[in-house]
C-alpha positions in Angstrom: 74.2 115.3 104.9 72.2 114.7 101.7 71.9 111.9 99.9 75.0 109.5 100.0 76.3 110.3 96.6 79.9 108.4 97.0 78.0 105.3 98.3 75.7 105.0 95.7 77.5 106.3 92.6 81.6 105.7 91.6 82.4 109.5 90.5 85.8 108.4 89.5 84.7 107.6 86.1 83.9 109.4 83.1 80.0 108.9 83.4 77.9 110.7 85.7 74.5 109.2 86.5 71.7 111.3 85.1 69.6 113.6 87.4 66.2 111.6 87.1 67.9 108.9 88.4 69.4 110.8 91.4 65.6 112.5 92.3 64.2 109.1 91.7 66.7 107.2 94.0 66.4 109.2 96.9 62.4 109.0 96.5 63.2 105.7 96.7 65.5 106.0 99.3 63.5 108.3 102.0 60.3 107.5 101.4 60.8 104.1 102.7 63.1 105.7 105.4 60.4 108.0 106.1 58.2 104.9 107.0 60.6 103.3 108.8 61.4 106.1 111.1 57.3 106.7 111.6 56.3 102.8 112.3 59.4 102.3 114.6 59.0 104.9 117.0 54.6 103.8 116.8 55.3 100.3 117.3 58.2 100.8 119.6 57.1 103.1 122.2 54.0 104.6 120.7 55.3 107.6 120.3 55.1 110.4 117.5 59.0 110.6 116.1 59.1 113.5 116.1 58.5 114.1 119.9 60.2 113.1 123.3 58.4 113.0 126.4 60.7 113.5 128.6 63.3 116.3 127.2 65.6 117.8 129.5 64.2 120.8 129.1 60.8 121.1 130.9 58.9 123.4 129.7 55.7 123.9 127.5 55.5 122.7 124.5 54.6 126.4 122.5 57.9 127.1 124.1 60.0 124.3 123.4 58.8 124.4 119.7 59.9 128.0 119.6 63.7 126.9 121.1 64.0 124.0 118.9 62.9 126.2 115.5 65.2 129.6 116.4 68.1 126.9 117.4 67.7 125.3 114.6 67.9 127.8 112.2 71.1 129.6 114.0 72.7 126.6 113.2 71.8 125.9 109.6 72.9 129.8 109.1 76.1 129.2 111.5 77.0 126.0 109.1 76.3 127.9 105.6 78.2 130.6 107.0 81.3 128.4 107.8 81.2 126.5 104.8 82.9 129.6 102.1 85.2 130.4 104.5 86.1 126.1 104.9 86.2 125.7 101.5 88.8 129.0 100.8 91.3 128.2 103.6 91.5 124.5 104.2 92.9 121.9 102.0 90.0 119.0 103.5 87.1 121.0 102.1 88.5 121.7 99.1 89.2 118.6 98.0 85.7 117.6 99.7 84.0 120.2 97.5 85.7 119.0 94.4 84.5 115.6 94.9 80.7 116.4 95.6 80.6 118.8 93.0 80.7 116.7 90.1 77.3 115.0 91.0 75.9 117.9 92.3 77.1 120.4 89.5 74.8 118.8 87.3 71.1 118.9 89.3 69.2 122.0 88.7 68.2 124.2 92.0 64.8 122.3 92.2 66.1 119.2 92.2 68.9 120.2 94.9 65.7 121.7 96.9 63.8 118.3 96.5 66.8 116.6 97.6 67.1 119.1 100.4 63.8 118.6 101.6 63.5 114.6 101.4 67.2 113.8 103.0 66.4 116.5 106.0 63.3 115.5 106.6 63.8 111.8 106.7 67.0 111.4 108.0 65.7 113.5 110.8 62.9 111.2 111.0 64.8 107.8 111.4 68.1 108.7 112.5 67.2 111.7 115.5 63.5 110.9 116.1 63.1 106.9 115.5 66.4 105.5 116.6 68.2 108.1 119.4 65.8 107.4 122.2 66.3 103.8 121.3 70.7 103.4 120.9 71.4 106.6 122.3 73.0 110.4 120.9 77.0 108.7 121.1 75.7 105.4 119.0 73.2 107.0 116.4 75.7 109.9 115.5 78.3 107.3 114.6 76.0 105.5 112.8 74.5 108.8 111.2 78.4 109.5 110.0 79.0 105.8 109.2 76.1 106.0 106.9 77.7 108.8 104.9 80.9 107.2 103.4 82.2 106.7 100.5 84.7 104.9 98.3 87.5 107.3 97.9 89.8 108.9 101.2 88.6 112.1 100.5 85.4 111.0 101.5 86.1 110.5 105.2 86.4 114.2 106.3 82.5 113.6 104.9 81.7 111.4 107.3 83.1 113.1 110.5 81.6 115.9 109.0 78.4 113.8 109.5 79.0 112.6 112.9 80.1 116.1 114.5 76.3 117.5 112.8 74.6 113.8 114.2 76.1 115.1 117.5 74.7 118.5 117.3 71.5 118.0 116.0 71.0 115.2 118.5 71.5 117.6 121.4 68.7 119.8 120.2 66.5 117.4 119.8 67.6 115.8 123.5 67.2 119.8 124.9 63.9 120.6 123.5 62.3 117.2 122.7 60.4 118.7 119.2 62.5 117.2 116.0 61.4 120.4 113.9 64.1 122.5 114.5 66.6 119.4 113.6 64.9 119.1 110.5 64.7 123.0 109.5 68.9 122.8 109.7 69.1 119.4 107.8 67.2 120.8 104.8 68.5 124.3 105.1 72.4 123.6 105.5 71.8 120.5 102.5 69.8 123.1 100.4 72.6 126.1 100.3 75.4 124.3 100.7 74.7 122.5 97.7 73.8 125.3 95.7 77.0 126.8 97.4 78.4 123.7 95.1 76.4 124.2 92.4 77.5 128.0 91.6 81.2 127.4 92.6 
């Protein structure tokens, strides 16, 4: 759910890009998105994006921040958990690992942490807290996955990948109406499984 390596970069050549211009792309990348996500939920609704007035569950806020942060983190651990045992017994995540791995190999564990924090924390921002009160959990989750293609085959189990998480992360933000949680899974599942990559 990080930054959108097969869409920006062709991996099937000899040449990687380096890593300055992988940190400096997705700077240029979210913070724009960041932005985005901020002025259209303002200007549209006046509304913070990272709130929902009218969650489904009503409770106070104190409380619905706690839900959203403990859900939020069961997931991330749930999904880093998952992704080992993926990787060793199914053919799809191999071949998905392979392919991320040779721009990820390459980034030191800052720079996998900077893109951890700035993918999670602005795709959260635009896709869950900007544009699902506006199209909907179905419609922005298929965007959400459509946005992370690529050009090789392989790269499709990526994207459904991306829609089941849209899906998931969408519901907690419906259920508790605070985005933090959302965003503590985004950066936390993108920050271990790609050192996951990175060591493997």
């Amino acid at each position: 759910m990080a930054l959108r390596v097969g869409t920006h970069f062709d991996t099937s050549g000899s040449t990687l890009p380096s890593t300055p211009r992988i940190t400096t792309l997705a700077f240029v990348v979210y913070g724009p998105l960041t932005v985005c996500a901020l002025a259209w939920a303002w200007l549209g609704a006046e509304r913070f994006a990272w709130t929902l007035e009218t969650p489904w569950l009503n409770a106070p806020y104190a409380e619905r921040l706690a839900l959203s942060l403990g859900l939020g983190l069961a997931l991330a651990l749930t999904v880093v958990g998952v992704t080992p045992v993926l990787v060793e017994r199914t053919r799809w995540a191999r071949a998905l690992h392979a392919q991320l791995e040779e721009v990820i190999a390459p980034l030191s564990y800052a720079e996998i942490t900077w893109l951890a924090l700035a993918s999670g924390f602005a795709e959260e921002l635009f896709f869950r807290g900007a544009m699902q009160p506006v199209l909907g959990l179905v419609a922005t989750s298929v965007i959400f996955g459509a946005v992370h293609v690529g050009p090789k085959p392989v790269l499709l189990y990526w994207t459904t990948w991306a829609f089941v998480m849209g899906v998931v992360l969408g519901l907690l933000f419906e259920w508790t109406g605070v985005l933090w949680g959302p965003v503590l899974a985004h950066v936390w599942i993108n920050q271990r499984n790609m050192t996951f990559i990175r060591r493997r």
